[in-house]
N, CA, C and O of each residue as an XYZ file, in Angstrom:
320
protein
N     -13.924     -0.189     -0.917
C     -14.821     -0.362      0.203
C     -14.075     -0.886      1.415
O     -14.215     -0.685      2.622
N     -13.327     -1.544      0.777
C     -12.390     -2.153      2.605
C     -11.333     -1.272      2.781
O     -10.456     -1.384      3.639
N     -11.425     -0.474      2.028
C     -10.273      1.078      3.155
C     -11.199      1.727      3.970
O     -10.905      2.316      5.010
N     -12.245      1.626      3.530
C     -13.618      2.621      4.363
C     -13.971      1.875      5.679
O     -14.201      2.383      6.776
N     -13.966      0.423      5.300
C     -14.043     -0.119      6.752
C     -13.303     -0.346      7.577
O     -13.459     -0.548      8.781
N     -12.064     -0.310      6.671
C     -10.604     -0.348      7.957
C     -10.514      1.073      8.602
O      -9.919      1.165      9.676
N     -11.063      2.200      8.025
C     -11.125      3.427      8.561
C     -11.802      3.369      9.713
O     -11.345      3.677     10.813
N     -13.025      2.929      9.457
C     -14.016      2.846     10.778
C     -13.692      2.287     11.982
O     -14.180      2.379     13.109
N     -12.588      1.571     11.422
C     -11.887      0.687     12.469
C     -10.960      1.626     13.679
O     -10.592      1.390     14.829
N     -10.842      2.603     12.889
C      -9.689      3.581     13.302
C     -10.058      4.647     14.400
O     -11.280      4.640     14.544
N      -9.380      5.658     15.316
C      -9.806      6.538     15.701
C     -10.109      7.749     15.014
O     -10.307      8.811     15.604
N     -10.155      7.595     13.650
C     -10.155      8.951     12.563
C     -11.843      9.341     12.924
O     -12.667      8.473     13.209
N     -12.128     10.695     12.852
C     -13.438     11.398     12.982
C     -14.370     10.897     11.314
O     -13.895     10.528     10.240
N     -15.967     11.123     11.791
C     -16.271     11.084     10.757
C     -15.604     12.068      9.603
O     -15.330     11.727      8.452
N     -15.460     13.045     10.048
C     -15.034     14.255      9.297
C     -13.718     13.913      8.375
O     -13.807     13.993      7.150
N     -12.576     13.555      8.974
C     -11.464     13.029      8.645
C     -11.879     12.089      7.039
O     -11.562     12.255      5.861
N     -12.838     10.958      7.869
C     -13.533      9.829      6.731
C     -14.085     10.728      5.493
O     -13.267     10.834      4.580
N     -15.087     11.266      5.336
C     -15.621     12.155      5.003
C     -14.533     12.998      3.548
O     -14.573     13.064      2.319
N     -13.930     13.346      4.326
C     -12.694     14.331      3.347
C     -11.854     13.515      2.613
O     -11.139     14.108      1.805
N     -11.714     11.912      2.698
C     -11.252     10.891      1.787
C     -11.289     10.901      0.454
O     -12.283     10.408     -0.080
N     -10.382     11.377     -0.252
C     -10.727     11.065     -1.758
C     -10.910      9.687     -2.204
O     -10.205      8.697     -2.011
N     -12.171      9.856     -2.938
C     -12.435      8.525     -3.178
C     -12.371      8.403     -4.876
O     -13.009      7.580     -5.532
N     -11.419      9.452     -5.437
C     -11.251      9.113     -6.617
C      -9.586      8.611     -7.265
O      -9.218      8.339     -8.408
N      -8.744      8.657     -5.744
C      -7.576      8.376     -6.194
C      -7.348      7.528     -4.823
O      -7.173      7.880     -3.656
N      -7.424      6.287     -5.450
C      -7.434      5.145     -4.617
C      -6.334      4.105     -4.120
O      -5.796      3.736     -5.164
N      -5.757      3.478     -3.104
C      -4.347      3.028     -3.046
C      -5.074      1.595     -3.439
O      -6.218      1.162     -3.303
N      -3.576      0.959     -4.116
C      -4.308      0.101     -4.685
C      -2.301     -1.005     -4.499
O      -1.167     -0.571     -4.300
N      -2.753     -2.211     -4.671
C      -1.424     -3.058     -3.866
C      -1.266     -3.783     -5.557
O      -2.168     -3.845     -6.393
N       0.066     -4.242     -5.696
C       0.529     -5.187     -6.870
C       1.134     -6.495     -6.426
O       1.543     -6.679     -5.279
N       1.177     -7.535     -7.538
C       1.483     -8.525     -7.036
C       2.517     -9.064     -6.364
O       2.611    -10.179     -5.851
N       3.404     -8.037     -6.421
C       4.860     -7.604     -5.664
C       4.408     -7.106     -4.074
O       5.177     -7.153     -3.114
N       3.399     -6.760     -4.036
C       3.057     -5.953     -2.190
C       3.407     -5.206     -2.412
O       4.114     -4.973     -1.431
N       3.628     -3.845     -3.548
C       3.924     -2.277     -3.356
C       2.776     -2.013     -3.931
O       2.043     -2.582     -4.740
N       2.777     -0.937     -3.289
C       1.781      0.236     -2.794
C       1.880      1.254     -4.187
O       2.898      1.925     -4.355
N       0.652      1.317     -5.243
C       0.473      3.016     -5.705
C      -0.989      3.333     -5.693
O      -1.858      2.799     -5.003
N      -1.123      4.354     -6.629
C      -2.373      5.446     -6.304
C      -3.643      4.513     -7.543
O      -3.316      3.521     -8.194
N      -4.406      4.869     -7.566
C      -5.327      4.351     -8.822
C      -6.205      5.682     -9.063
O      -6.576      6.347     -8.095
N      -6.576      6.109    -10.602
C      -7.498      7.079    -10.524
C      -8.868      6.098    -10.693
O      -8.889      5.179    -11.512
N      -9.698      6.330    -10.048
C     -10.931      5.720     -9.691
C     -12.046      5.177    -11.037
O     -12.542      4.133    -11.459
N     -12.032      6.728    -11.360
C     -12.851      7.369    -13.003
C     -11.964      6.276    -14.127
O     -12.658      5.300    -14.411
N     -10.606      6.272    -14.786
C      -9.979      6.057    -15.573
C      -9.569      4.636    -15.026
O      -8.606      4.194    -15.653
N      -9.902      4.027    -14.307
C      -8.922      2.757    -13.825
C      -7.286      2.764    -14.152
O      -6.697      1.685    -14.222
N      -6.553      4.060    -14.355
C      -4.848      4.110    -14.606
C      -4.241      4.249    -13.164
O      -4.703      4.432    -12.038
N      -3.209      4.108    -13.620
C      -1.926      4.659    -11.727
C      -1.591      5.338    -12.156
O      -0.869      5.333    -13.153
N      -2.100      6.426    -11.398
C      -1.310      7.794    -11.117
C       0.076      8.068    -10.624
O       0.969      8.745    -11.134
N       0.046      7.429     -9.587
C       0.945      7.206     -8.915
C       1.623      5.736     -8.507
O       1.109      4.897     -7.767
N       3.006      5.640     -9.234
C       3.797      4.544     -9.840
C       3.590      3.390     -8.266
O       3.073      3.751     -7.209
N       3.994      2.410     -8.476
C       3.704      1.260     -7.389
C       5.400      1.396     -6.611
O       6.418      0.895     -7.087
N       5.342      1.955     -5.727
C       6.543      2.540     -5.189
C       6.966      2.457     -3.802
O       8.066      2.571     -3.261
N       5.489      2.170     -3.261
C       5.497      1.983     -1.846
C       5.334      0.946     -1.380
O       4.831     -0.026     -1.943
N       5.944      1.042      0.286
C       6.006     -0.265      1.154
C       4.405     -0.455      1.799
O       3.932     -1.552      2.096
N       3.820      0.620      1.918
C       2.587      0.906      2.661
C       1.903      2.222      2.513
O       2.497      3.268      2.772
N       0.408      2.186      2.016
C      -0.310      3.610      1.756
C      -1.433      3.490      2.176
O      -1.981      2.411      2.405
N      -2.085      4.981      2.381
C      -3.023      5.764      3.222
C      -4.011      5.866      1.936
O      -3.667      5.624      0.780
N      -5.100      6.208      2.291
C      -5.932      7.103      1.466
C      -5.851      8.711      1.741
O      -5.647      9.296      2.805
N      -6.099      9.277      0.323
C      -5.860     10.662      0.167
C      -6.950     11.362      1.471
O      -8.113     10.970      1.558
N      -6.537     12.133      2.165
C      -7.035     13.220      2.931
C      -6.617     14.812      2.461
O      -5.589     15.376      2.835
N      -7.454     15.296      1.725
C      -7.535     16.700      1.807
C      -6.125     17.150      1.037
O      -5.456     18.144      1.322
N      -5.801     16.057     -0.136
C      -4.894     15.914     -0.964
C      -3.688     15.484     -0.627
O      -2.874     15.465     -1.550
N      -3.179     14.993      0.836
C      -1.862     14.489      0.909
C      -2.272     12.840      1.601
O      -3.155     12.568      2.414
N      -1.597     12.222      1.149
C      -1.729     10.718      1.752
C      -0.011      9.914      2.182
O       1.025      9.923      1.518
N      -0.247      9.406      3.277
C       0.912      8.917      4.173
C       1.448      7.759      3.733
O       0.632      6.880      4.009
N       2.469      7.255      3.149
C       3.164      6.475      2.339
C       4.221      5.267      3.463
O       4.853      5.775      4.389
N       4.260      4.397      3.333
C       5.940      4.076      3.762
C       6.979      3.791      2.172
O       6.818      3.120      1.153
N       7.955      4.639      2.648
C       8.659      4.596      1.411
C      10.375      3.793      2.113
O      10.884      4.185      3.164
N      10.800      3.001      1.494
C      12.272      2.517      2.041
C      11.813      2.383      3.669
O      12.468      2.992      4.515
N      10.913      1.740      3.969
C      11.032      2.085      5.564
C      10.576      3.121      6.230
O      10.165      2.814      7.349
N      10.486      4.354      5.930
C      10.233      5.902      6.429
C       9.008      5.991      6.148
O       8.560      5.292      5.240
N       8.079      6.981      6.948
C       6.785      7.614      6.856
C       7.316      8.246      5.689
O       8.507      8.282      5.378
N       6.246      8.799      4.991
C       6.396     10.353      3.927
C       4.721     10.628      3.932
O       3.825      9.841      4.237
N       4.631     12.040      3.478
C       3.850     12.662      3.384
C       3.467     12.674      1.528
O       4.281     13.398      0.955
N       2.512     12.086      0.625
C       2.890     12.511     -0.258
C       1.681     13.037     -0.734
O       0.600     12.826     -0.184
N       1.911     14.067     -2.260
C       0.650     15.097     -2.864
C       0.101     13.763     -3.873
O       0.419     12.574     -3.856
N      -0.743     14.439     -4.638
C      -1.785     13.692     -5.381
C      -0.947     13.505     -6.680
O      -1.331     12.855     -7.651
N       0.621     14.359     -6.547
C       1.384     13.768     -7.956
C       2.750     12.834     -7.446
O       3.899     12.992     -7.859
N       2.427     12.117     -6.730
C       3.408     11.557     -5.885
C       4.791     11.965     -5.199
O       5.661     11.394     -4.541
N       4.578     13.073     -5.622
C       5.781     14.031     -4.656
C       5.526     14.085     -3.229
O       4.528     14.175     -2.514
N       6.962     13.986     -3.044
C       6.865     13.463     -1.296
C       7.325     15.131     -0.762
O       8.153     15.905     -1.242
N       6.246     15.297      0.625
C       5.603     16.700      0.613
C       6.264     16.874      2.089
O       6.489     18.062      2.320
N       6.594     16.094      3.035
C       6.953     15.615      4.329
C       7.457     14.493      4.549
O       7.737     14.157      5.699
């Protein structure tokens, strides 16, 4: 629920909001890295790897990895 309101916060369109997967969720560890959560199963999908993460849009979500933007898919492959 507080990615949805930090969204609102944002200049993103409803539409943008809207297209959010809300079943693979970024989720923080007690370290401050960043992975994915499947929503349904409470597991990580995607390993705790990141410096900073997005919620999924329309299957790719924006990562900081080492410092760098990345683009990554819903299997944590970095796509951009």
């Amino acid at each position: 629920m507080k990615q949805i309101e930090e969204l609102l916060k944002t200049d993103r369109t409803r539409e943008q909001i809207a297209e959010i997967d809300r079943n693979i969720l970024p989720v923080q560890n007690a370290e401050g890295k960043w992975g994915f959560m499947d929503k349904r199963s409470s597991e990580v999908v995607i390993p705790f790897l990141c410096d900073e993460a997005e919620g999924f849009i329309a299957g790719k979500a924006e990562v900081i990895l080492n410092g760098n933007w990345a683009m990554i898919d819903e299997t944590g492959k970095i796509i951009m």
